[in-house]
N, C-alpha and C positions, 0 to 999 in steps of 0.2 A: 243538120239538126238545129245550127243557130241561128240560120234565118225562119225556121219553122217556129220556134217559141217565140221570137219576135213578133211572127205574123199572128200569134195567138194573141199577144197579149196586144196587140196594138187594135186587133178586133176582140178583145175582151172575150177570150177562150182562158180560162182556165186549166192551166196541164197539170194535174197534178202527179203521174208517173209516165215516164217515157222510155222506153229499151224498144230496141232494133237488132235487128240480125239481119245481115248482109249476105246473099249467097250472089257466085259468081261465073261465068260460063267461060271457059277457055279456051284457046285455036292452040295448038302448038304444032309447028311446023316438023317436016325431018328434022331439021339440022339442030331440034332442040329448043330454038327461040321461039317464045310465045307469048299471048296478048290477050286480054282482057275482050271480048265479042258481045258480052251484057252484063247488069250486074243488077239486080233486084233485091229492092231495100223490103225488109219487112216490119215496119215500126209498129210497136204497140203505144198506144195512148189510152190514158185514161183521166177526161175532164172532169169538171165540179159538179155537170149537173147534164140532163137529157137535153136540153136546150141548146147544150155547146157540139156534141155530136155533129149535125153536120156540115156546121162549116171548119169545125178543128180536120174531118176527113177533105173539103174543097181545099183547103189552105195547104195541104202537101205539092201539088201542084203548083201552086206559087213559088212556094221554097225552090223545089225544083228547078222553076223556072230562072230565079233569082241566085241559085247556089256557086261560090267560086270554085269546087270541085266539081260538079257537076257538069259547071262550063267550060271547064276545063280537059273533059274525057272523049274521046272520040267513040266510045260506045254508048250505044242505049243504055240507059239508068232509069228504073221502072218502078213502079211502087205499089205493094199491097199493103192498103190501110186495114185496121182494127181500129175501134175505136169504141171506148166504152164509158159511160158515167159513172162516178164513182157512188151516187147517190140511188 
């Protein structure tokens, strides 16, 4: 999330509200021990203005791409954007 408000404002996206929910897909082995296999973020956003729409949705991607959790995980981490004007 904080290279994504980064990338907004440094392309002059206005965030004015931002919440996520995170769901996650699980392997668990017999023996009990288990792992993370996906994890799909669902962020809501909502910019200043219609204008901001769709590049505040291209710039998740970036984050993504740029994020030190993200690069950190050896599973797929996916994203369904929303994104709406507040205007």
């Amino acid at each position: 999330m904080l290279w994504y408000l980064h990338l907004c404002s440094v392309n002059k996206v206005v965030v004015l509200e931002y919440e996520d929910e995170a769901k996650g897909e699980m392997i668990e082995s017999k023996s009990g021990k288990g792992r993370f296999k996906k994890v799909t973020l669902y962020p809501k956003v909502v910019v200043e203005s219609n204008s901001m729409i769709e590049k505040a949705k291209l710039l998740h991607q970036q984050a993504n791409e740029m994020c030190f959790i993200a690069n950190s995980c050896n599973f797929e981490i996916g994203h369904v954007v929303e994104v709406e004007a507040k205007n």
